[in-house]
C-alpha positions in Angstrom: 0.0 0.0 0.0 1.2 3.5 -0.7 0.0 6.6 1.0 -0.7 10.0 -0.6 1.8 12.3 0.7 -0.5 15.2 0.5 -3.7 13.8 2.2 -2.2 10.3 3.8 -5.0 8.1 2.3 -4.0 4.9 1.3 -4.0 2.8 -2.4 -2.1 0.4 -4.4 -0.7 3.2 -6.3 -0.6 7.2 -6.7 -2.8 8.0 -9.7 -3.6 10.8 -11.7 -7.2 10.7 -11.5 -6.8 10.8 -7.2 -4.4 13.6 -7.3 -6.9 15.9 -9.7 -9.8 15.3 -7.8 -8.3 15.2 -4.3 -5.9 17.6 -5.3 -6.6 19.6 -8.2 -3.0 19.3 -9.2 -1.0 16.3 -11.6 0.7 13.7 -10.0 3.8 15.1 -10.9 2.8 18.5 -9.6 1.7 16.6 -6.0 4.9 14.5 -6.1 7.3 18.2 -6.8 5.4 19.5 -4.3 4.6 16.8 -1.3 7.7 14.5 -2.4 7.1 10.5 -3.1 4.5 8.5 -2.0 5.3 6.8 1.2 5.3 2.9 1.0 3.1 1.5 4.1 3.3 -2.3 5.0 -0.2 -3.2 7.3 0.4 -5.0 10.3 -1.7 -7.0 11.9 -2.1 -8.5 15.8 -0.8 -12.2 16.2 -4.5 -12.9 17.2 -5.8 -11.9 14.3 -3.3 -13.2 12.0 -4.6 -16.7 13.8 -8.4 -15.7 13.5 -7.9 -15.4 9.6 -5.6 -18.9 9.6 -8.4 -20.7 11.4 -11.5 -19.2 9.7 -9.8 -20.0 5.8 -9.3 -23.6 6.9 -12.3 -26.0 5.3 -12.4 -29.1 7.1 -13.2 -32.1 6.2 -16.3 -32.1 8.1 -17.7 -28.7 6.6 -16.9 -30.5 3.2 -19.1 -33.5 4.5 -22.4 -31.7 5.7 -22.4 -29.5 2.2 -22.0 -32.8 0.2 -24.7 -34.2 2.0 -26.9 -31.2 1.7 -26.6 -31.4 -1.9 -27.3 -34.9 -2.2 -30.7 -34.4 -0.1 -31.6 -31.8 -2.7 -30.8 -34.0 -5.8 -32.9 -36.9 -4.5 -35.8 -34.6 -3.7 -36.3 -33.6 -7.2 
């Protein structure tokens, strides 16, 4: 993520179109003017950096009750 020098919001990249409307000034007029844009690295907590491990993980048993969900369903109609 990078971070508008001028304003400190933050995007995957300095555009143009943010610095006109933000700005009303090119992004080479903003980047003469307010310097680079800074790169940012997000960090997260150790719990939820485990919350996000755990809740991606599909177990077999989640696998299971869909299957058979969908199998009720098929021999229904």
């Amino acid at each position: 993520m990078f971070q508008c020098p001028a304003c400190g919001e933050l995007m995957e990249i300095l555009t143009n179109y943010h610095c006109m409307s933000r700005h009303s000034i090119t992004k080479k007029e903003l980047i003469e003017k307010y310097g680079t844009p800074k790169y940012v690295s997000p960090l997260m907590s150790r719990e939820v950096q485990n919350w996000i491990r755990e809740s991606t993980i599909i177990t077999r048993l989640d696998f299971d009750v869909a299957q058979a969900a969908v199998r009720s369903q098929l021999k229904r109609g």
